[in-house]
N, C-alpha and C positions, 0 to 999 in steps of 0.2 A: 240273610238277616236273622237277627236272634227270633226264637220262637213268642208267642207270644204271653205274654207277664201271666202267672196264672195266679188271681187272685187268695184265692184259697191256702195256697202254699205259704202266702208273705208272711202271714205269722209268725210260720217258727222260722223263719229264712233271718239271719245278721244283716242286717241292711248294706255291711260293706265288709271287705277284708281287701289289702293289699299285700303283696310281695314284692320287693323291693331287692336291690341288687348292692344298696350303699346307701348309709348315711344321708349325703345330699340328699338326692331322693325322695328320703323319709321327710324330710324336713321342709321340703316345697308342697310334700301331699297332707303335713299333720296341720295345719292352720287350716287347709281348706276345709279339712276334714271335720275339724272342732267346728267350723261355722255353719255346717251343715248339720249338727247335730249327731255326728258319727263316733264311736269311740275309737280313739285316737290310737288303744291299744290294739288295735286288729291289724296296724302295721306291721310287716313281720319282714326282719332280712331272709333271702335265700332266693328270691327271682321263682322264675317260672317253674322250676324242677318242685321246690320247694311248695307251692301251689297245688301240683302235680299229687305230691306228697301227703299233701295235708287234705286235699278235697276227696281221697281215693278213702279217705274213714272218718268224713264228718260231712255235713251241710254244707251244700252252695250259698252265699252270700246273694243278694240281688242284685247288687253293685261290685266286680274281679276286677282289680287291678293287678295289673302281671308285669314285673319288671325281666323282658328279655336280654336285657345287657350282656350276657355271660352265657346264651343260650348260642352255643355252635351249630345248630341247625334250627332254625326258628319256626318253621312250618312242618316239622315231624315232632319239635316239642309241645305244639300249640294243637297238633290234633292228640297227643298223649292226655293233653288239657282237656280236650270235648270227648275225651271217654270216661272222666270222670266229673265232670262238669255238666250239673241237673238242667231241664229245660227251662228256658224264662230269666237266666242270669244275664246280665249284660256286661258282656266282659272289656274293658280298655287296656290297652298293650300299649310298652313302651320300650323303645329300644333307639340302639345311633346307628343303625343300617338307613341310611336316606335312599332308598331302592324302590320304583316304581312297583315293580311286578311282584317283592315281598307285601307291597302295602294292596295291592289288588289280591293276593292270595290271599292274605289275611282276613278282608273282608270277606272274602268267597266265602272263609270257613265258619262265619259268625262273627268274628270281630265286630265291635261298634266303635270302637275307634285306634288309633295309632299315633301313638306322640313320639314324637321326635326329640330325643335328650340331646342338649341339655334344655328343658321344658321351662315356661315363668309359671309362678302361680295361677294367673288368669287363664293359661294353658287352662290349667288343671280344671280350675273355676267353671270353665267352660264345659269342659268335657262332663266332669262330674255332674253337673246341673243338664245337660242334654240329658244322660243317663239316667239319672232321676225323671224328666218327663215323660220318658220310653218307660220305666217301670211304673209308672203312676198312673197311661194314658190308659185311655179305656181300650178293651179287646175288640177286635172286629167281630160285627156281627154277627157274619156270615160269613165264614174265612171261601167257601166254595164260589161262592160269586164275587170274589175280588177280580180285579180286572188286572190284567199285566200291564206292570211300567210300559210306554212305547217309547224306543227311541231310537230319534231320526238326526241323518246327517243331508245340507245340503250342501254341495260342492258348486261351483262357476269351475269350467273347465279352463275360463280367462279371466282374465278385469273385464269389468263391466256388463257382463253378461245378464247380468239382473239377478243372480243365486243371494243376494240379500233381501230385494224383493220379493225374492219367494219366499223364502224363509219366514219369513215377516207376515208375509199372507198366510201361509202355511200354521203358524204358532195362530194367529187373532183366532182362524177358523177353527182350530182346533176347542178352541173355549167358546166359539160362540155359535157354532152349529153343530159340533159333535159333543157340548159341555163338559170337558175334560178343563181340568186345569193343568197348566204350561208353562214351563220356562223357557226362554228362550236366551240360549249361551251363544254370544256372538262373541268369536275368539279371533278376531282380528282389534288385538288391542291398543292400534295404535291408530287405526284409521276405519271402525267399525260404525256400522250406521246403524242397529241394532236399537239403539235409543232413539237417537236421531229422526228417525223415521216414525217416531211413536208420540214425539214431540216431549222428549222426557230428557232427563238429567241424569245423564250415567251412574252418574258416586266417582266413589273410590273400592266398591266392592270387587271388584273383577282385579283392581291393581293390587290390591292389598294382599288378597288370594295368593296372587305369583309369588309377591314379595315374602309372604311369613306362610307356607302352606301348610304347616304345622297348628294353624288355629281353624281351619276352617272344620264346622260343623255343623247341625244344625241348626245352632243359635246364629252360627256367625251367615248362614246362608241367608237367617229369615230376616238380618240386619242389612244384608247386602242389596238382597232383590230389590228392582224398583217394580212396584205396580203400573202394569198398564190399565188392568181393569180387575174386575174381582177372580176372572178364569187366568189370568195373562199377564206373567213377570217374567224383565229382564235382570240378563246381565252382560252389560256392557262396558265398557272402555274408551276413552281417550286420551291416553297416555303421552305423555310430553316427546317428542318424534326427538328429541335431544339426550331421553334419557331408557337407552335402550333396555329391555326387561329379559334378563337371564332367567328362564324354566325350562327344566329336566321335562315337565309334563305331569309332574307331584300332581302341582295344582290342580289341572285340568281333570285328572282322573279321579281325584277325592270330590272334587264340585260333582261331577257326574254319579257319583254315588251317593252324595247327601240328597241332588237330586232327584233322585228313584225313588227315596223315602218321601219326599217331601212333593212330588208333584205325580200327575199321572200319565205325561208327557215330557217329554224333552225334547226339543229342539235344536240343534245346534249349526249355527250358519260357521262350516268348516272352512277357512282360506285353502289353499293350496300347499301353500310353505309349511300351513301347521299341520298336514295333511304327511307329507315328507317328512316332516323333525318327530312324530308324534305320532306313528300309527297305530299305535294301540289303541287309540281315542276311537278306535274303528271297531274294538270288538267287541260291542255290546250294542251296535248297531241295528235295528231290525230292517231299519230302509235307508237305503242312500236315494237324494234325488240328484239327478246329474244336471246341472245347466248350460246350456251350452246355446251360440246361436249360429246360424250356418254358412260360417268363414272359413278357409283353409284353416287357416291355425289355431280354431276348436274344434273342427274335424279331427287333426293330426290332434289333439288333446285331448279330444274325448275318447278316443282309441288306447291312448297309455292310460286313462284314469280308469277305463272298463277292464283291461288288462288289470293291472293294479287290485281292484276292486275283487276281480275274480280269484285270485290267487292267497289275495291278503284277508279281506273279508268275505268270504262265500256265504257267511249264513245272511247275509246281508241283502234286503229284494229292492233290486235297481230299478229305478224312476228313470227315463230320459224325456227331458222336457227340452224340445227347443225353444226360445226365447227371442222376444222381440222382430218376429218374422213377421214383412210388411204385407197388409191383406191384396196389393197388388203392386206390378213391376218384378223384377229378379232379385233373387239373390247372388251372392258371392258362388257360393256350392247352394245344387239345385238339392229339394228334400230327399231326391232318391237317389242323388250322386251320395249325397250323406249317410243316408240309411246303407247301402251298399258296403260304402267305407268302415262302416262301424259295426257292422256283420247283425244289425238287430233294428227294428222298428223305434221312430219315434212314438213315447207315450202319449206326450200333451205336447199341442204346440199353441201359447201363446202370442195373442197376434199383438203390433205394437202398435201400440197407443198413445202419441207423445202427451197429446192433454191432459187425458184420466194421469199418467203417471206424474206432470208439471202439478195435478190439481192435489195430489196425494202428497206431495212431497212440501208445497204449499198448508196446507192442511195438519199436519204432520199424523195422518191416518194410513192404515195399510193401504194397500194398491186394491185389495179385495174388497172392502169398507167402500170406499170411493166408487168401485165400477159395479158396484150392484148394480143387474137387469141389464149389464153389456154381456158380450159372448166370453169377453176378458176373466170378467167374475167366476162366469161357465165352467172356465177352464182350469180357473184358479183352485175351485172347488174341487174339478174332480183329481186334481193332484193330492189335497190335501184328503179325499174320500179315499184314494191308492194308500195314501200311509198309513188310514186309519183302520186298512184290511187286517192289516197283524195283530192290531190292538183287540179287535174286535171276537177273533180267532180262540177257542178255549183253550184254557191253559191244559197242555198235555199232561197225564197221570195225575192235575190234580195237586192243590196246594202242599199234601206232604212230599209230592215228587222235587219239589223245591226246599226242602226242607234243609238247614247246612247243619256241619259236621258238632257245632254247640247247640240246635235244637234237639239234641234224639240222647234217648238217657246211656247210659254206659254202665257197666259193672261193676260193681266196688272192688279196686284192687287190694285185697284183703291180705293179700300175700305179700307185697311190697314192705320192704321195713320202716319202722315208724320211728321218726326221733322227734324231741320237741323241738317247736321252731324256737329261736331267739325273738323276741320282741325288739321293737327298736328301742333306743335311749329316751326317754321320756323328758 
């Protein structure tokens, strides 16, 4: 994330400049601009190099716009950028590389945002006006005692397992026993209980996402989330099963970094499928929970998922919950046949409940809400106390050891040669 805004400096800072790679362009960003009270001349053709050029013997702006259109390596020209790019700017990139893993780099290095050309106005509207709140909002108090984003994936090794059940319990508790506030991203968007289960009205925030992932920010997150209470917002889906929804995974991975900024938890009830099409959604993990209950064919699943897990995301601390185990008679596979199988201990076993869960679902409350002062609750909680180890955990070296590549100052390249930029056509 960008450093943060330092008061002091805004004065003599130009509230905006862009660099621009063409005409178009210019002409989508100068209306937004006029209405924002911006001068319209800080437009400049030349893209990112041009930027490069111009910030290496003058003042950062508080507001960078960078056109990388024309930029052949766009992640060695954008750290050229954060050596001469002062602390506290907030800088928007825009280029027609539709590339997941350029748009997670990006962010990595300070970016606040990434548009995707050819951009609408309202794009821009949007971005610009987030970007303005971020230089406007107030500094954290105490940057040392910030607490780390935490986020958690839960898996079901099968259908029905109850991995949205937990999830679900997992987010409420999260805000209401350990007071963090929570998203909860249920990405099974065509048959997600995520809402459902909260007794709420999806939207069209989660479909809209997929569909145009080029708008989402944090205006458009704070218009999406539904509240479930003042700790505890979804985002859900139920998408017409007629009208199948094409993503790369854009979507998914921008929502997950709008929401770091905007929550202190994440949650996300992970399907399977989107687990296989989309695994990157795994690498900023700090917990998986595994759900699984004890059948042959989530034993045989929870063994490829643990696999999987270990290889794909390591930095990631595994939960194994078994699920819905009856407090008497047999199971399918016994607990230590299973434990055997899967080469490691179960953590939590939830014992099943058909009532508490018929009364929760009637209700439309979490399953943990409902079975307070059963052993159900018990268990529920200490799942969601397991994920909340990490959160709780200091952040190692300390808030400048997270610092990216556009918070920390750079040298003025003095020696580079200076031409004037062109202005755009007025």
């Amino acid at each position: 994330m960008n450093a943060p805004f330092q008061i002091r400096s805004s004065v003599l800072k130009e509230p905006f400049a862009a660099y621009v790679c063409d005409q178009a362009t210019a002409d989508v960003l100068k209306p937004v601009a006029a209405e924002l009270g911006w001068p319209t001349e800080k437009i400049f053709l030349g893209g990112l190099r041009a930027a490069v050029q111009s910030l290496s013997v003058s003042a950062s702006p508080n507001i960078l716009f960078v056109d990388m259109s024309e930029s052949g390596d766009p992640l060695n020209d954008i750290n050229a950028l954060a050596e001469v790019c002062e602390p506290g700017t907030i800088v928007i990139a825009a280029g027609m590389v539709n590339d997941v893993r350029l748009y997670r780099d990006l962010v990595a290095s300070g970016i606040q945002d990434y548009l995707l050309k050819p951009f609408s106005t309202d794009q821009v509207r949007d971005a610009f006006t987030h970007a303005q709140m971020v230089v406007s909002g107030p500094r954290h108090a105490d940057p040392a005692t910030d607490r780390m984003h935490l986020m958690c994936a839960v898996i079901g090794v099968r259908g029905g397992v109850g991995a949205s059940t937990v999830a679900t319990s997992c987010a409420w508790l999260f805000g209401e026993k350990h007071g963090r506030t929570t998203a909860l991203l249920d990405l099974d968007v065509h048959f997600g209980t995520g809402a459902l289960a909260l007794d709420l009205e999806p939207g069209r925030g989660l479909t809209d996402a997929i569909e145009n992932p080029g708008r989402i920010d944090g205006l458009f997150l704070e218009r999406a989330m539904v509240k479930a209470n003042q700790r505890l917002s979804v985002l859900s889906a139920e998408a017409p099963i007629t009208s199948p929804l094409a993503n790369g995974g854009g979507a998914y991975f921008q929502l997950q970094e709008e929401m770091k900024g905007a929550y202190e938890c994440t949650v996300i009830d992970l399907p399977r499928h989107v687990l296989v099409e989309h695994p990157l959604l795994m690498h900023d993990a700090h917990t998986t929970v595994v759900v699984a209950d004890l059948t042959l064919a989530a034993t045989r699943d929870t063994i490829r998922i643990l696999s999987w897990l270990k290889s794909s995301a390591p930095q990631s601390r595994v939960i194994v919950v078994a699920n819905r185990v009856p407090t008497t008679g047999p199971t399918e596979v016994s607990r230590s046949d299973f434990e055997s199988s899967i080469e490691r201990k179960i953590d939590v076993v939830l014992p099943f409940d058909p009532k508490l869960a018929a009364q929760a679902a009637k209700l439309g409350k979490p399953l943990a809400e409902v079975a307070k002062g059963t052993k159900l609750a018990v268990q529920l909680q200490d799942i969601a106390a397991r994920m909340m180890e990490t959160a709780d955990a200091p952040l190692i070296g300390g808030p400048a050891a997270a610092r990216s590549l556009l918070g920390k100052f750079g040298d003025l390249k003095s020696m580079l040669p200076v031409r004037k930029l062109k202005p755009v056509k007025g």
